[in-house]
C-alpha positions in Angstrom: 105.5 229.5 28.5 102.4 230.9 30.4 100.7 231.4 27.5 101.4 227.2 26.2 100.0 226.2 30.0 96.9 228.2 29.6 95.7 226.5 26.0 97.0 223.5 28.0 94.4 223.8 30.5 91.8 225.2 28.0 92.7 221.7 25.8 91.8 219.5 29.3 88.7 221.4 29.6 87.4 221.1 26.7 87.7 217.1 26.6 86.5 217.5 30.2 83.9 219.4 28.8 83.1 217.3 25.5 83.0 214.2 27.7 80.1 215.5 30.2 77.9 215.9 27.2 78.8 212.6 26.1 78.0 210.7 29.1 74.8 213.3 28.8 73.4 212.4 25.6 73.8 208.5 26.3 71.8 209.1 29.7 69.2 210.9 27.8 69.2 208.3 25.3 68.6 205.6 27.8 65.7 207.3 29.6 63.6 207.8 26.2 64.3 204.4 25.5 62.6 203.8 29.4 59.7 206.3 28.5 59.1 204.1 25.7 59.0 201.0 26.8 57.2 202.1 29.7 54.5 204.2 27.3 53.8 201.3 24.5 50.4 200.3 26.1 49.4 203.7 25.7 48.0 203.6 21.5 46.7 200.5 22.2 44.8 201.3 25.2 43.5 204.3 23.1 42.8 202.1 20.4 40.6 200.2 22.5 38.9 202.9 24.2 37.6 204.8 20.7 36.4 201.4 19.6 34.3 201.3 22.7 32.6 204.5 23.3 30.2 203.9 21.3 29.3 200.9 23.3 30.1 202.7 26.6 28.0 205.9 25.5 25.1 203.1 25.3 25.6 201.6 28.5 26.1 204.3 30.8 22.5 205.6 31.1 21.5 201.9 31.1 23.8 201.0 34.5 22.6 204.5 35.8 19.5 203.8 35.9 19.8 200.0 36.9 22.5 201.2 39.7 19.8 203.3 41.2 17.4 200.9 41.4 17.0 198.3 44.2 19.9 195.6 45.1 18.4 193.1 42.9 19.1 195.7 40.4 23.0 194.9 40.7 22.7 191.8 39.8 21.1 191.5 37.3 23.0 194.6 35.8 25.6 192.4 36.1 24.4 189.6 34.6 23.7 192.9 31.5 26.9 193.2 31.8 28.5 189.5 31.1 25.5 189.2 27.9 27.0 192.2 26.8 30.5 191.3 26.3 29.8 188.1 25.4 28.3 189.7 22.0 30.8 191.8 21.5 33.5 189.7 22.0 31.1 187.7 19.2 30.8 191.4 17.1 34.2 191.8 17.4 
């Protein structure tokens, strides 16, 4: 009779058990789904990045030097700037 209420127990454990890594695997499984949904700008946002170092590897010395100049300097790096993009934007 002892020996029937012990595998009784073990039984309930076990489900107890088996249920914990249920509830487990469906919490994991939601948090990856987060991680991704939270993550899917990353590719593109490296995309982007690779297809503009060569354009930022250009134009870093060039704002260097126009950033150390005088406060005139500024602007018209930005104004650089804006004819930049607007031919790559056209490039692109």
């Amino acid at each position: 009779m002892a020996r029937h209420a012990s595998l009784d127990t073990l039984q309930l454990r076990k489900q107890l058990l088996v249920a914990r890594c249920e509830i487990q695997r469906l919490t994991l499984a939601l948090e990856v789904a987060r991680i991704q949904t939270a993550t899917a700008w990353v590719p593109k946002t490296v995309a982007w990045v690779g297809s503009a170092a060569p354009w930022l590897l250009l134009g870093t010395p060039l704002a260097g030097f126009l950033a150390g100049r005088k406060p005139r300097a500024l602007r018209s790096l930005a104004a650089g700037l804006f004819w930049g993009w607007r031919v790559w934007r056209r490039m692109r």
